[in-house]
SERO-4910 file (N, C-alpha, C, O; in steps of 0.05 Angstrom, whole numbers):
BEGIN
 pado doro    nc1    nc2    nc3   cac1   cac2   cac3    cc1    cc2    cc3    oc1    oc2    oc3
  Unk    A    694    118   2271    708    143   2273    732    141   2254    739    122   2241
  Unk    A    742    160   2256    763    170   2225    788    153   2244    785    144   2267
  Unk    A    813    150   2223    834    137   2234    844    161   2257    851    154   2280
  Unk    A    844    186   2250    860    205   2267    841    212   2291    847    230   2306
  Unk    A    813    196   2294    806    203   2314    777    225   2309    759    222   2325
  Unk    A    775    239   2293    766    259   2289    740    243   2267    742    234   2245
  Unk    A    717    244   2285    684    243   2276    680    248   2252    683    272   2247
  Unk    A    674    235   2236    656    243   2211    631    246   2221    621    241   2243
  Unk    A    621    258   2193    595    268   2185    583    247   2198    570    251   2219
  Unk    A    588    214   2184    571    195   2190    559    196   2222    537    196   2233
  Unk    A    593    197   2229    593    190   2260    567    209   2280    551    199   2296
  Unk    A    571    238   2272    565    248   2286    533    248   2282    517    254   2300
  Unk    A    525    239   2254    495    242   2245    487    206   2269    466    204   2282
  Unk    A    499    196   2268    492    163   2278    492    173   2305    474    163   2318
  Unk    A    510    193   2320    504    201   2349    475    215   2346    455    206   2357
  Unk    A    475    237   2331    443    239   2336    415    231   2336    397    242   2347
  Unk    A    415    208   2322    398    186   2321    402    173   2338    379    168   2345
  Unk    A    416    161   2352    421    141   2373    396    161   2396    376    152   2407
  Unk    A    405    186   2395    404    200   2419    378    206   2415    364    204   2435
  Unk    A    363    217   2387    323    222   2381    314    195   2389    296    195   2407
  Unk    A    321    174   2381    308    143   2387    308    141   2424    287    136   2435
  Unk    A    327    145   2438    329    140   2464    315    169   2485    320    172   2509
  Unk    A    301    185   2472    295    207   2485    279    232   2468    287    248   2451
  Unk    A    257    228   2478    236    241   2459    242    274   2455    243    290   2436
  Unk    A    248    272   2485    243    313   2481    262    319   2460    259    338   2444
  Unk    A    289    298   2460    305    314   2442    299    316   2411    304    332   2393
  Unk    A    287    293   2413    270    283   2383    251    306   2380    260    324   2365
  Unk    A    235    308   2387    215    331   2384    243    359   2388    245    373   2367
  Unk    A    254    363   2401    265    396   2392    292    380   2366    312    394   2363
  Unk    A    291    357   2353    319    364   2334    300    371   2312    307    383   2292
  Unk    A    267    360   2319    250    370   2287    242    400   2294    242    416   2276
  Unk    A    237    407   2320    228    439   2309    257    460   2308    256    484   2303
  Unk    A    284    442   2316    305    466   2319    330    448   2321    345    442   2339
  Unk    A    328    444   2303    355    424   2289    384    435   2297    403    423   2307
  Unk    A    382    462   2288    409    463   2293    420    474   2326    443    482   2332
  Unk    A    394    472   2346    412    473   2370    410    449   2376    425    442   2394
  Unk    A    396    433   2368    397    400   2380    414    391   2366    423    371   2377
  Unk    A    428    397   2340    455    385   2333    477    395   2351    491    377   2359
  Unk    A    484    422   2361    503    427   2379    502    421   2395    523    417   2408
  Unk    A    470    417   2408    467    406   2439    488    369   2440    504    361   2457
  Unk    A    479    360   2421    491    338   2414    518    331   2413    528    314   2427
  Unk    A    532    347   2392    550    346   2378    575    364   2391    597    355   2397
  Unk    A    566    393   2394    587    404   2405    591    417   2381    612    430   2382
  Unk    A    576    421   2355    581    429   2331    569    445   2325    546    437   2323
  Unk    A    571    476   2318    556    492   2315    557    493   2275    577    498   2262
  Unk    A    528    487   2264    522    484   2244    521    514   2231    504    529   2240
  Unk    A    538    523   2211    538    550   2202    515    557   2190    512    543   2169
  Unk    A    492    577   2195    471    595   2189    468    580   2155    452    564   2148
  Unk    A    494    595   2137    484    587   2110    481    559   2104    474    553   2082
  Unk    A    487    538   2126    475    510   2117    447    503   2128    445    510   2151
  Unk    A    426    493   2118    394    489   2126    397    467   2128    405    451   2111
  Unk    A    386    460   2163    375    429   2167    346    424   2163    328    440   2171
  Unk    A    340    399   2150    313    391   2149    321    364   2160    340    350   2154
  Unk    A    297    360   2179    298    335   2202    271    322   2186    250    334   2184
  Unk    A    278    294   2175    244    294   2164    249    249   2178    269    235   2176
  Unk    A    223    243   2189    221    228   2212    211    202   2187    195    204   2169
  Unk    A    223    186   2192    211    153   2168    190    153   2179    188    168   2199
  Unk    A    163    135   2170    141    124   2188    148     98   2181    172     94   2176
  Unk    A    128     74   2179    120     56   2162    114     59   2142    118     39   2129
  Unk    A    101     84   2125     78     81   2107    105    102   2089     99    110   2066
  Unk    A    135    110   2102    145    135   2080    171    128   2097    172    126   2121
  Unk    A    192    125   2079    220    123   2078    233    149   2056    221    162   2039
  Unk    A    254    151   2062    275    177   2047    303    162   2039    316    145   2051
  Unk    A    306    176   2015    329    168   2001    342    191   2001    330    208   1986
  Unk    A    364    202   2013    389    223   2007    416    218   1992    439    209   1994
  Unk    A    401    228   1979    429    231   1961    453    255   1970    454    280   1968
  Unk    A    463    244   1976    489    263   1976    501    283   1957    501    282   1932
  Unk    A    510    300   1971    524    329   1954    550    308   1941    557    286   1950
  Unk    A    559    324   1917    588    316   1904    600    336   1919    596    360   1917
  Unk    A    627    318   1944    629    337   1959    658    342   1948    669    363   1956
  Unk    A    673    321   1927    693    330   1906    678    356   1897    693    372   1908
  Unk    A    664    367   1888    657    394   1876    659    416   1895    665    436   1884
  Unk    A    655    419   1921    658    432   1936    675    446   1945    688    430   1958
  Unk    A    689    472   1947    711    483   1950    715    472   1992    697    466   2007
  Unk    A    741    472   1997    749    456   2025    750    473   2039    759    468   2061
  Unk    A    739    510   2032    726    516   2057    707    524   2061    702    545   2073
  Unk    A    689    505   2050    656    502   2057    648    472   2064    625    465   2070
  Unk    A    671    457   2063    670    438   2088    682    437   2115    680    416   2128
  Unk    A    695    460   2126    697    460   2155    684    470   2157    672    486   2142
  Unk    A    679    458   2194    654    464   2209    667    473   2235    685    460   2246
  Unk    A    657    500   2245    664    513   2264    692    503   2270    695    497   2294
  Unk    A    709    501   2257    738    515   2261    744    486   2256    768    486   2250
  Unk    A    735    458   2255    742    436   2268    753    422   2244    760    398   2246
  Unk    A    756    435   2223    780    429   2205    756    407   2188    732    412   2186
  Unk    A    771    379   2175    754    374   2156    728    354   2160    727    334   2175
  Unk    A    703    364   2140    679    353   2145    677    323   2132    662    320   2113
  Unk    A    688    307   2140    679    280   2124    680    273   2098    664    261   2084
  Unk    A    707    288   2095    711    284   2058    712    263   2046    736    255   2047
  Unk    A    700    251   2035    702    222   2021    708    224   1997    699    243   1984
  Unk    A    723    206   1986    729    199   1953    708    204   1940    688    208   1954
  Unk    A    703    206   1912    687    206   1886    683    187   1890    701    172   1894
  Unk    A    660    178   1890    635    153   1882    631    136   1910    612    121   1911
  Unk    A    645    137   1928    645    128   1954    622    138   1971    620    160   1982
  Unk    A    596    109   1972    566    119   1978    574    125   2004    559    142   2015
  Unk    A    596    115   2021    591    119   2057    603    140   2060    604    150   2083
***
């Protein structure tokens, strides 16, 4: 968690995985309906113009995400439902 207390991105993405691994149903509704199983979660209501895609590793298929340049991003299209800032990280800083 951030020094002031306040969840990053990371944080809150590592709460939702903790939580699909330990409990199926929610696993099965964060892939067909991501963004109430992120608020169900989180407490975070994900704004309409952002799209979640929930896509599951197997054995046989792993995912590489690359992250947004979130230096390019104007700072208010990183708050999220009022909660001030989304996990702003430095330029070139992979975490």
């Amino acid at each position: 968690m951030s020094e002031a207390g306040i969840p990053t991105r990371k944080d809150l993405e590592a709460k939702v995985v903790a939580r699909a691994w330990a409990d199926e149903g929610f696993r099965e509704r964060l892939k067909t309906d991501p963004r109430a199983a992120v608020a169900e979660e989180t407490g975070i209501t994900v704004p309409e113009s952002v799209a979640i895609e929930v896509l599951e590793e197997t054995p046989e298929r792993a995912y590489l995400v690359l992250p947004m340049d979130r230096m390019a991003i104007a700072d208010e299209a990183l708050d999220v439902a009022g909660g001030g800032e989304y996990d702003r990280q430095p330029r070139g800083d992979p975490s």
